[in-house]
DSSP file (Angstrom, degrees, kcal/mol; ACC not computed):
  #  RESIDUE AA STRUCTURE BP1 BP2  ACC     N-H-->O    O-->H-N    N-H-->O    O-->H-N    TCO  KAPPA ALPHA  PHI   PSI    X-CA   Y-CA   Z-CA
    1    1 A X              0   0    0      0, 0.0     2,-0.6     0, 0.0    44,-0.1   0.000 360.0 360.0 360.0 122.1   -0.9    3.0   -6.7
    2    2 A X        -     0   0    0     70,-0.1    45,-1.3    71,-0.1     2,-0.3  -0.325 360.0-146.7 -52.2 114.4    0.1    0.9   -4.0
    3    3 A X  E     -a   47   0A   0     -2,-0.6    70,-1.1    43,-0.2    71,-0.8  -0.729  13.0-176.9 -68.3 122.8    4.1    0.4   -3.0
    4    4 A X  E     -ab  48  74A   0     43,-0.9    45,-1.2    -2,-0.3     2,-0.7  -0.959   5.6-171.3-129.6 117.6    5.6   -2.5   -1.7
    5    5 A X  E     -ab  49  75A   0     69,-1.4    71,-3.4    -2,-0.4     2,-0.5  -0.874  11.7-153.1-113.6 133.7    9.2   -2.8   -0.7
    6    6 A X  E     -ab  50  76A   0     43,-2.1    45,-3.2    -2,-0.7     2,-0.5  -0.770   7.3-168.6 -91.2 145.1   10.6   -6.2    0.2
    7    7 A X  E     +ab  51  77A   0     69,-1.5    71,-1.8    -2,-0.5     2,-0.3  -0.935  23.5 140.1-119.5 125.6   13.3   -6.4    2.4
    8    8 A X  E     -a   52   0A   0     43,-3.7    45,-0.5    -2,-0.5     2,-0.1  -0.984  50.4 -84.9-154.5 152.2   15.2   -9.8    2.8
    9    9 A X  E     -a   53   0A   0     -2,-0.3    45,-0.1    43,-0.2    72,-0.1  -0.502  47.4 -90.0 -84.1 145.4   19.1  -10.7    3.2
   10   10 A X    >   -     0   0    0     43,-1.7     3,-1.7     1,-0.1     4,-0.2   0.004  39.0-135.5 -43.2 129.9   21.8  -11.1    0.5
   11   11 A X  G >  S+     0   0    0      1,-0.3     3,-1.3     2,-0.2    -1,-0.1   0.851 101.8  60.4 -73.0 -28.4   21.6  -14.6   -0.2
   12   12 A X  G 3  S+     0   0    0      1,-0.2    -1,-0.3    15,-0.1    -2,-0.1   0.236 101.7  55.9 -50.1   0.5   25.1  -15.1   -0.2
   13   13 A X  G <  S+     0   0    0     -3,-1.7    -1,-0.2    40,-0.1    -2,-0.2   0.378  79.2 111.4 -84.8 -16.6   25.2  -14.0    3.3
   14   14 A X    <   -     0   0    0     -3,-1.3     2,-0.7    -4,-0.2    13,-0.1  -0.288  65.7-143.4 -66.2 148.6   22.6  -16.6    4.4
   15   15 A X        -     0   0    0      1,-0.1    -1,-0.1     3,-0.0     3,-0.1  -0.999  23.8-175.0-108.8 112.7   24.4  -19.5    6.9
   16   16 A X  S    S+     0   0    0     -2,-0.7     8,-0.2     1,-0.1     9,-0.2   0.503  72.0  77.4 -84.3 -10.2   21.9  -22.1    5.0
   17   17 A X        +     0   0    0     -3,-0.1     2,-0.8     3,-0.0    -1,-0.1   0.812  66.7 113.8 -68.0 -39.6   23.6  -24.6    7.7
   18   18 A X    >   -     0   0    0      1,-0.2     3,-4.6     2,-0.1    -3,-0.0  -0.208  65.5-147.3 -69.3 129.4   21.5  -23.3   10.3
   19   19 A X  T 3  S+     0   0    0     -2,-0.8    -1,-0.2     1,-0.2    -3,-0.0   0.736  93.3  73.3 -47.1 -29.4   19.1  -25.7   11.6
   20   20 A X  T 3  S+     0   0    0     64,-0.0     2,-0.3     3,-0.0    -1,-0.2   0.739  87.5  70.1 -37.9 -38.6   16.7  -22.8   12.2
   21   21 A X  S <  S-     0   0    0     -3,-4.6     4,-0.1    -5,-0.1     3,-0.1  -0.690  97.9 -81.2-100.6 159.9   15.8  -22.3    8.3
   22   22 A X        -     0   0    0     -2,-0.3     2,-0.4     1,-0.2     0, 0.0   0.092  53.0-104.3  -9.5 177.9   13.8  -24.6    6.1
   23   23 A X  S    S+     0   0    0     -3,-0.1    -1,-0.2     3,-0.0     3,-0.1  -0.869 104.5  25.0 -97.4 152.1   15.6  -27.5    4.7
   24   24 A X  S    S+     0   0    0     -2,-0.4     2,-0.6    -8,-0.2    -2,-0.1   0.215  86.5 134.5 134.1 -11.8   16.5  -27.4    1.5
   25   25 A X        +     0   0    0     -9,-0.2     2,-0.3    -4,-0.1    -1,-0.2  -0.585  23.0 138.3-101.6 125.8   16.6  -23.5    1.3
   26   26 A X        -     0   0    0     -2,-0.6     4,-0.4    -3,-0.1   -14,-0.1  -0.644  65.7 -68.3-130.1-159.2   19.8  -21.9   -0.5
   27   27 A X  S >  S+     0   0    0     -2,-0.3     3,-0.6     2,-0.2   -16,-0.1   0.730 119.4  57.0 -36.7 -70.2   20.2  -19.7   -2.5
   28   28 A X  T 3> S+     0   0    0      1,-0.2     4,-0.9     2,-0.2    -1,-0.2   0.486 106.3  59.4 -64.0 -14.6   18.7  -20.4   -5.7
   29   29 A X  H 3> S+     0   0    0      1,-0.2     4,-2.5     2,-0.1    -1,-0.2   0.926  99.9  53.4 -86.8 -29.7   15.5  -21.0   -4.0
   30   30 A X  H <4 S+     0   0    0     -3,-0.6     4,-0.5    -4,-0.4    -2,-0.2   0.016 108.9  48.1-163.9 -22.0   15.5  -17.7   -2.7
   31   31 A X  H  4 S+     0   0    0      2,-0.2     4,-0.2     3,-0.1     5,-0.2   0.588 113.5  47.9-103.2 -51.9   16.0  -16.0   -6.4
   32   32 A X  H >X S+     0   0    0     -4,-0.9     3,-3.6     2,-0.2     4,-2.5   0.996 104.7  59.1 -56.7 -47.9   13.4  -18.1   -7.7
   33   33 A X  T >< S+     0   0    0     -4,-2.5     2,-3.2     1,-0.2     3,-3.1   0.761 110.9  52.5 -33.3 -86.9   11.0  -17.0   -4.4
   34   34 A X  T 3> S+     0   0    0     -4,-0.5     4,-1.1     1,-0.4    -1,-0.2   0.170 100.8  49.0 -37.2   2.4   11.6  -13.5   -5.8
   35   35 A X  H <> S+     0   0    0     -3,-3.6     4,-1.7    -2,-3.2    -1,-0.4   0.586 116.6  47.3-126.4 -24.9   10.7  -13.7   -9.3
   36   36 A X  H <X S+     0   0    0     -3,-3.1     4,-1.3    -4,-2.5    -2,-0.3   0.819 113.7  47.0 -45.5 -36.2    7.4  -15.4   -8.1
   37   37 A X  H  > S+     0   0    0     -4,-0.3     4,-2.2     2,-0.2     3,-0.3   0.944 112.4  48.6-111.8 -65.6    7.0  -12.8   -5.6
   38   38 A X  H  X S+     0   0    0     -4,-1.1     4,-2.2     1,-0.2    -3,-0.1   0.841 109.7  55.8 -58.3 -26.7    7.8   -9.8   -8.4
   39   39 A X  H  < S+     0   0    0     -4,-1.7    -2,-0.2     2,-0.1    -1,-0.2   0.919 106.4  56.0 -39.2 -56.1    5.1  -11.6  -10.7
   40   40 A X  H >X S+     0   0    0     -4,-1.3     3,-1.4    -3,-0.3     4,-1.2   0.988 108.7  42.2 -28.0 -90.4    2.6  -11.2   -7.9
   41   41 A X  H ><>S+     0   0    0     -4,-2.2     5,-1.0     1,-0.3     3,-0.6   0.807 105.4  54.6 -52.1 -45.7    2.8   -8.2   -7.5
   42   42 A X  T 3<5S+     0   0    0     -4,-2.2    -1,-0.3     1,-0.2    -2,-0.1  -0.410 108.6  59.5 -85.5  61.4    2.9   -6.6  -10.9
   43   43 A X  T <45S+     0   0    0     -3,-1.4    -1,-0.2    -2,-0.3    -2,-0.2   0.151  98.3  51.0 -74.2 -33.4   -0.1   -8.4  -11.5
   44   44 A X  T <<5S-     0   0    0     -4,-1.2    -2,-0.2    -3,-0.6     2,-0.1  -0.144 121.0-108.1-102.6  53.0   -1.7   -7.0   -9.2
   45   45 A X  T   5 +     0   0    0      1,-0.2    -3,-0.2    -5,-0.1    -4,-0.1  -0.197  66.2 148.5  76.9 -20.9   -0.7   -3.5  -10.4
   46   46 A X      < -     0   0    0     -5,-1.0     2,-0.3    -2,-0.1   -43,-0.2  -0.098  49.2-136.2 -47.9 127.9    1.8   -2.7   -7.5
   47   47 A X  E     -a    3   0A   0    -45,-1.3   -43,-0.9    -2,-0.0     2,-0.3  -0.673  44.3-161.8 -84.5 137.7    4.8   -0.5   -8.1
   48   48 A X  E     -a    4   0A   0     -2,-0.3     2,-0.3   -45,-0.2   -43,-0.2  -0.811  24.3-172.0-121.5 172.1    7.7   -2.7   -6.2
   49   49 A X  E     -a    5   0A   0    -45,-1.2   -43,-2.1    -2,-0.3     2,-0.5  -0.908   3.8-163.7-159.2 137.4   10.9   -2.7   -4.7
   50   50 A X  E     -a    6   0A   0     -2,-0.3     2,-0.6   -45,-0.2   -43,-0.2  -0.839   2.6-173.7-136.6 120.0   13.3   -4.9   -3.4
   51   51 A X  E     -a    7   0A   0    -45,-3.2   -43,-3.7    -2,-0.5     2,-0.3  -0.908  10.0-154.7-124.0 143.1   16.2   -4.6   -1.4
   52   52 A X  E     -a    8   0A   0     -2,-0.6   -43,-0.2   -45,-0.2   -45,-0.1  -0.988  21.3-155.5-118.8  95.9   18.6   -7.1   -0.4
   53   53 A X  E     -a    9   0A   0    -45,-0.5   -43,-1.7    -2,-0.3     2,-0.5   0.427  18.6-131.0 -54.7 176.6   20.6   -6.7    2.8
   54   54 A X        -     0   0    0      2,-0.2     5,-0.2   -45,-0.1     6,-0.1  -0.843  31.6-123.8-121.0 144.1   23.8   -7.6    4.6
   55   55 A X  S    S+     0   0    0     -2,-0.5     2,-0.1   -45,-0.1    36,-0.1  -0.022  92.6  64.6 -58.5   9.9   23.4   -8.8    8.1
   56   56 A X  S  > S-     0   0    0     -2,-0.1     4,-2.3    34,-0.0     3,-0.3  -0.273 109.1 -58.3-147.6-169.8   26.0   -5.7    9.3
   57   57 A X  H  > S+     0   0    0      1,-0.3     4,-0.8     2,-0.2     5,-0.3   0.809 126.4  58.8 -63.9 -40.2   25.8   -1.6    9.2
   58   58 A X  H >> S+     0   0    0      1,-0.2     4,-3.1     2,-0.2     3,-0.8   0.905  91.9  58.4 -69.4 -29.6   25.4   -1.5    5.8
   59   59 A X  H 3> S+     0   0    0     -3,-0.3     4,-2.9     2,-0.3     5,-0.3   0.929 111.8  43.9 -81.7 -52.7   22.5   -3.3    5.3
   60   60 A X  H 3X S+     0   0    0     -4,-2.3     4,-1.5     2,-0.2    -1,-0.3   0.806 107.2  60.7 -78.8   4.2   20.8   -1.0    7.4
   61   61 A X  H <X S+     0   0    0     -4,-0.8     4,-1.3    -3,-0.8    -2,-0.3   0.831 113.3  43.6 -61.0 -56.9   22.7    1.9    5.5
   62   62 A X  H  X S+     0   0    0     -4,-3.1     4,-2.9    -5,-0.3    -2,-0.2   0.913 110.4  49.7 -86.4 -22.7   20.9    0.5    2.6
   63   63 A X  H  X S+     0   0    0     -4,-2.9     4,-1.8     2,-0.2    -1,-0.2   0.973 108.8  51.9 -45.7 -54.0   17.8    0.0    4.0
   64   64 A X  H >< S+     0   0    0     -4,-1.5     3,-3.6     1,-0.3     4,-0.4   0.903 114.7  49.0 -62.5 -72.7   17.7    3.5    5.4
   65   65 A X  H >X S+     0   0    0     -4,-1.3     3,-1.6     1,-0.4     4,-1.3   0.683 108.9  46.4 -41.0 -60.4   18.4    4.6    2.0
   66   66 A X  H 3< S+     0   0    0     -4,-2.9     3,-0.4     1,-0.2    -1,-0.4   0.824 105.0  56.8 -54.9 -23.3   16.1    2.7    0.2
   67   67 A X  T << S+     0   0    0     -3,-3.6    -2,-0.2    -4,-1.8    -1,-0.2   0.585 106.7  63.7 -91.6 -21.1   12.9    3.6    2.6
   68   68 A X  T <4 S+     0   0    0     -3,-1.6    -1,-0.3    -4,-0.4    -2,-0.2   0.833  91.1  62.8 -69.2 -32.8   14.2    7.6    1.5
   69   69 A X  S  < S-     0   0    0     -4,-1.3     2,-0.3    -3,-0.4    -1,-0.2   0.566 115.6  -1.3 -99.1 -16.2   13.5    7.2   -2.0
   70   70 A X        -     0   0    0     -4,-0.3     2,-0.9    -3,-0.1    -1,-0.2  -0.923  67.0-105.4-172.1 171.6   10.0    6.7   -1.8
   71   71 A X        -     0   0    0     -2,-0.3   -68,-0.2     1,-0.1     2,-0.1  -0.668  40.5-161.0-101.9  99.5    7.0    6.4    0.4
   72   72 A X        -     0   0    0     -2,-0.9    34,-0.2     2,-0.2    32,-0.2  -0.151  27.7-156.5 -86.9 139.4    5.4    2.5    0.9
   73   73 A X  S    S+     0   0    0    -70,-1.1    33,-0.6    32,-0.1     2,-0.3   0.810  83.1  23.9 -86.2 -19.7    2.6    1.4    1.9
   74   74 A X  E     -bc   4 106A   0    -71,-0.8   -69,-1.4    31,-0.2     2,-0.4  -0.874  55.5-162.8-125.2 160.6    4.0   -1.9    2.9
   75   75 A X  E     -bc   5 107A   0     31,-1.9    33,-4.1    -2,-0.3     2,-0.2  -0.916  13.8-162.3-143.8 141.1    7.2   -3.1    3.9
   76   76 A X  E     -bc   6 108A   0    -71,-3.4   -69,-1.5    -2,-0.4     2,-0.2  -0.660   3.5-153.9-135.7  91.1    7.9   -6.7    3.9
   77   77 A X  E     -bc   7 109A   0     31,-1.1    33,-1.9    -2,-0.2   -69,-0.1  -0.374  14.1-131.8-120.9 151.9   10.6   -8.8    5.6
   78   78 A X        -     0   0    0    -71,-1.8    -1,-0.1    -2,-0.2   -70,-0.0  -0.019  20.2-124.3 -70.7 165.1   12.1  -12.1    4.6
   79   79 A X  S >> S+     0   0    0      2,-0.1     4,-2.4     3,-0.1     3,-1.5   0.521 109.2  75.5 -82.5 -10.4   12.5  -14.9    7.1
   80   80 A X  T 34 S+     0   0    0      1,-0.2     4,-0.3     2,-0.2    -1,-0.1   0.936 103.8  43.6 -62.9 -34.0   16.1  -15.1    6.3
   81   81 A X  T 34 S+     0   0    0    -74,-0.2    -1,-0.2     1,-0.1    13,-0.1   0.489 130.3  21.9 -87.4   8.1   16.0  -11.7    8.6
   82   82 A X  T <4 S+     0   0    0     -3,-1.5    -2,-0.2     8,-0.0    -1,-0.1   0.710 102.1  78.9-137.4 -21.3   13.8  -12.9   11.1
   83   83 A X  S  < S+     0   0    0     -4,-2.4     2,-0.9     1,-0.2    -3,-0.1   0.915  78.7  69.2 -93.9 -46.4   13.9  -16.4   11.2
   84   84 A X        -     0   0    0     -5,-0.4     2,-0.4    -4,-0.3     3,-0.3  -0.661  65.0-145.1 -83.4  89.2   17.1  -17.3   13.2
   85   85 A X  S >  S+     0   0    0     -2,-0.9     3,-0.9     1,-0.4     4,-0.2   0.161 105.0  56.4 -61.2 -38.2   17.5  -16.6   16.9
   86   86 A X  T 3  S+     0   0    0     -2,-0.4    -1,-0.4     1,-0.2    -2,-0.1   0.413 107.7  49.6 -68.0   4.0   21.2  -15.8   16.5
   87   87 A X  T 3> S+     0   0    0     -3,-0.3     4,-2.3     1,-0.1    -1,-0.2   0.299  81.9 107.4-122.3  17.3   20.0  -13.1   13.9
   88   88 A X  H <> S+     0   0    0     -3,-0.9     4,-1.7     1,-0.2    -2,-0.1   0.995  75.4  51.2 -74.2 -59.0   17.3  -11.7   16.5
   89   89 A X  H  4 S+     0   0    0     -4,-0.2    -1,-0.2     2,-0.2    -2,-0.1   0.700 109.0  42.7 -23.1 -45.6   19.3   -8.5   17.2
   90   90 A X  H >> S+     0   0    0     -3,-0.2     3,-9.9     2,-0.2     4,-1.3   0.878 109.8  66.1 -88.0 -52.4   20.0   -7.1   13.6
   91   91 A X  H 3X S+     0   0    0     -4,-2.3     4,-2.3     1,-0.3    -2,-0.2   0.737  99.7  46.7 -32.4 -24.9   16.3   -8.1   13.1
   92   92 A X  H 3< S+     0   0    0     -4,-1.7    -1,-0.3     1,-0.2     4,-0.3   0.348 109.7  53.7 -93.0  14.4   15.2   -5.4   15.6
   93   93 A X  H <4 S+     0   0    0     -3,-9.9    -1,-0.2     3,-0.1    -2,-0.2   0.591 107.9  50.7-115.9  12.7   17.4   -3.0   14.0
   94   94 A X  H >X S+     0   0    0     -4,-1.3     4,-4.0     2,-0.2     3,-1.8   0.882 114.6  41.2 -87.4 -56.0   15.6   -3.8   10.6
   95   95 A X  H 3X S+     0   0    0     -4,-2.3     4,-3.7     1,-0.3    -3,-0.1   0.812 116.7  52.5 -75.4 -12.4   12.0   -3.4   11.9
   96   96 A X  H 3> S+     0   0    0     -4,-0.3     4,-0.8     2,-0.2    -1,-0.3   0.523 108.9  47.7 -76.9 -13.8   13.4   -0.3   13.8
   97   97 A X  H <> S+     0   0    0     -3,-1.8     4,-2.9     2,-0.2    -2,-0.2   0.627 114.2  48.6 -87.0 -47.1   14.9    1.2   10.5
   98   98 A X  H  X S+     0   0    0     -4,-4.0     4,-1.6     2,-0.2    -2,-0.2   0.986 109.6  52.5 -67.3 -59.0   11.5    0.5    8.8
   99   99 A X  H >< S+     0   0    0     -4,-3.7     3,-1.1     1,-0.2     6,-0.2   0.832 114.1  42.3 -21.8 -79.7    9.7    2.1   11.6
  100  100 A X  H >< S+     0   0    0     -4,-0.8     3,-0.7     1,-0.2    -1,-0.2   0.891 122.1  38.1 -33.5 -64.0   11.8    5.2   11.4
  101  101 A X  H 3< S+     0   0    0     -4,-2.9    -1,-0.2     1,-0.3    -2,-0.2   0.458 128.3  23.7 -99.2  24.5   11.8    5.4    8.1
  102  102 A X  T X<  +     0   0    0     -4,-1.6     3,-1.3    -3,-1.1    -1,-0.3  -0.465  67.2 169.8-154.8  55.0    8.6    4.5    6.6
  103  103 A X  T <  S+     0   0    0     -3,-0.7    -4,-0.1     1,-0.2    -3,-0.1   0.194  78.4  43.9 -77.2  26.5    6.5    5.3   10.0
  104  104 A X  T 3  S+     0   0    0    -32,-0.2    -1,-0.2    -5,-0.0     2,-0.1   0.239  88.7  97.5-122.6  -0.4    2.9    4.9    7.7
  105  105 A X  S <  S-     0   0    0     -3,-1.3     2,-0.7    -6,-0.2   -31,-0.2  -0.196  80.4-125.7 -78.5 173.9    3.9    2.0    6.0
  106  106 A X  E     -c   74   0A   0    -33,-0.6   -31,-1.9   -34,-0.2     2,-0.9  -0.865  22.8-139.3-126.0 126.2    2.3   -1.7    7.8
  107  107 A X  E     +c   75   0A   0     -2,-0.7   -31,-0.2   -33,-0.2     2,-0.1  -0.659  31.5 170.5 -86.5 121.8    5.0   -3.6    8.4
  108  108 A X  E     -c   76   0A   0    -33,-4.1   -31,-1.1    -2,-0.9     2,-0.3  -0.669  24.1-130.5-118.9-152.5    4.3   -7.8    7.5
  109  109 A X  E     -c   77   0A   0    -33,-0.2     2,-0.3    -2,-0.1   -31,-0.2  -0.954   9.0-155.7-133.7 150.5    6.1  -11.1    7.3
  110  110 A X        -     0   0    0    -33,-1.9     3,-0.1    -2,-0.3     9,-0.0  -0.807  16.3-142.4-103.4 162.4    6.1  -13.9    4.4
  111  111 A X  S    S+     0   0    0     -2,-0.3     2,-0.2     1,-0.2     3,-0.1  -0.065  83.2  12.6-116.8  39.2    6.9  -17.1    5.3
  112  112 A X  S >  S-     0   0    0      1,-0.1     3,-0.6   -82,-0.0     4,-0.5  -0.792  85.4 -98.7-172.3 170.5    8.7  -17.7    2.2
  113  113 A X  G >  S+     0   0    0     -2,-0.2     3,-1.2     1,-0.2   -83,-0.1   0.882 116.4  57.0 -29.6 -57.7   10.1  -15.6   -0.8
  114  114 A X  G 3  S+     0   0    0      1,-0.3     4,-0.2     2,-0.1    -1,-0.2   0.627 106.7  52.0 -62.0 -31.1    6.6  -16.6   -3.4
  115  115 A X  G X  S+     0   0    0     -3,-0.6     3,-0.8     1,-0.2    -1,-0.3   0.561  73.2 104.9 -77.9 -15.0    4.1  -15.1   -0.7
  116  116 A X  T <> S+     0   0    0     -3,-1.2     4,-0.9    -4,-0.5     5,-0.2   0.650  84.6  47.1 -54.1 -82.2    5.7  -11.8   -0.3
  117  117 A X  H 3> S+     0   0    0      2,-0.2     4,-4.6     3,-0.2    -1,-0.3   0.600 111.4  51.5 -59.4 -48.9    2.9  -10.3   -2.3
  118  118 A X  H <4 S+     0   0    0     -3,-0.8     2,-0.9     1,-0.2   -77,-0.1  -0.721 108.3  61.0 -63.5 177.0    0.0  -12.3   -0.1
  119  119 A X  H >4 S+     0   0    0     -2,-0.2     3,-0.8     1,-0.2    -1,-0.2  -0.936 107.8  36.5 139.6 -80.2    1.8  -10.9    2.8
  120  120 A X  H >X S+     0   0    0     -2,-0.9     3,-1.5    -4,-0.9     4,-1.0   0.918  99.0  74.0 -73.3 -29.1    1.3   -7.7    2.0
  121  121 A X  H >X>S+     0   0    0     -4,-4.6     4,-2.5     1,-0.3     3,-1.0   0.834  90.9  63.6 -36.2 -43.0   -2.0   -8.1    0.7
  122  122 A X  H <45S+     0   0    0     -3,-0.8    -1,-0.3     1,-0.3    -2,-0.1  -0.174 111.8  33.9 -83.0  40.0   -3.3   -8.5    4.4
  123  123 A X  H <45S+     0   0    0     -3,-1.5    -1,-0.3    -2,-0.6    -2,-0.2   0.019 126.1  40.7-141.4   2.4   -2.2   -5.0    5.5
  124  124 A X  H <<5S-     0   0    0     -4,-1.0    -2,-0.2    -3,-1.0    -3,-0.2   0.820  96.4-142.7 -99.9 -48.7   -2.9   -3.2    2.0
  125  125 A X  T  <5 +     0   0    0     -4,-2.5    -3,-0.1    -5,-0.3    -4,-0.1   0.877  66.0 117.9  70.4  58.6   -6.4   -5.3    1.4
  126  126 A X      <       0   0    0     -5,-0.5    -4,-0.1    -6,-0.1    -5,-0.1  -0.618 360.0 360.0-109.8  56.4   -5.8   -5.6   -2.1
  127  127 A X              0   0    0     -6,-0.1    -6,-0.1    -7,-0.1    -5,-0.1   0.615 360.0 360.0-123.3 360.0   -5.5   -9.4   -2.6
């Protein structure tokens, strides 16, 4: 059965201020993305996972952690981790944490919450 873990930062961490992200995108958009995005998927049979980050050492504490507990076929990361040039740093130590610890999984990107599943569909080729 295919595995998918999304990875995307705690939304209560987001600075929704920066001009960088959508606008219009808080929080509550960002819970809803995710309950489209876990529909997706268990529909289309996928065992999921989702982990929700801090921008700091823990978040990649929890990453590492999560990526132990079982072995994906995808990984998927949020724009919240990717999108904002001030955030360009922790982002390489996210794709560099998935690397390491899921070095068979195919790493993509959504460009919002609702897609994560098409997202990974192009590197599983299930969609």
């Amino acid at each position: 059965m295919t595995r998918v873990l999304f990875v995307g930062q705690t939304p209560e961490t987001v600075d929704f201020s920066d001009p960088s992200l959508p606008p219009g995108f808080n929080a509550e958009k960002i819970r809803e993305g995710f309950e489209v995005a876990e529909t997706s998927m268990r529909e289309r049979g996928w065992d999921k996972d989702l982990c929700m980050i801090a921008p700091d050492d823990s978040g990649i504490a929890m990453l590492a952690a999560q990526l132990a507990k079982a072995d994906y076929d995808c990984v998927v990361i949020g724009g919240g981790l990717r999108i904002p040039p001030k955030g360009l740093p922790f982002f390489e130590r996210v794709v560099n944490a998935i690397h390491k610890g899921a070095p068979k999984a195919a790493i993509a990107f959504n460009t919002r919450p609702q897609d994560t599943a098409e997202a990974a569909a192009r590197w599983v080729g299930a969609d």
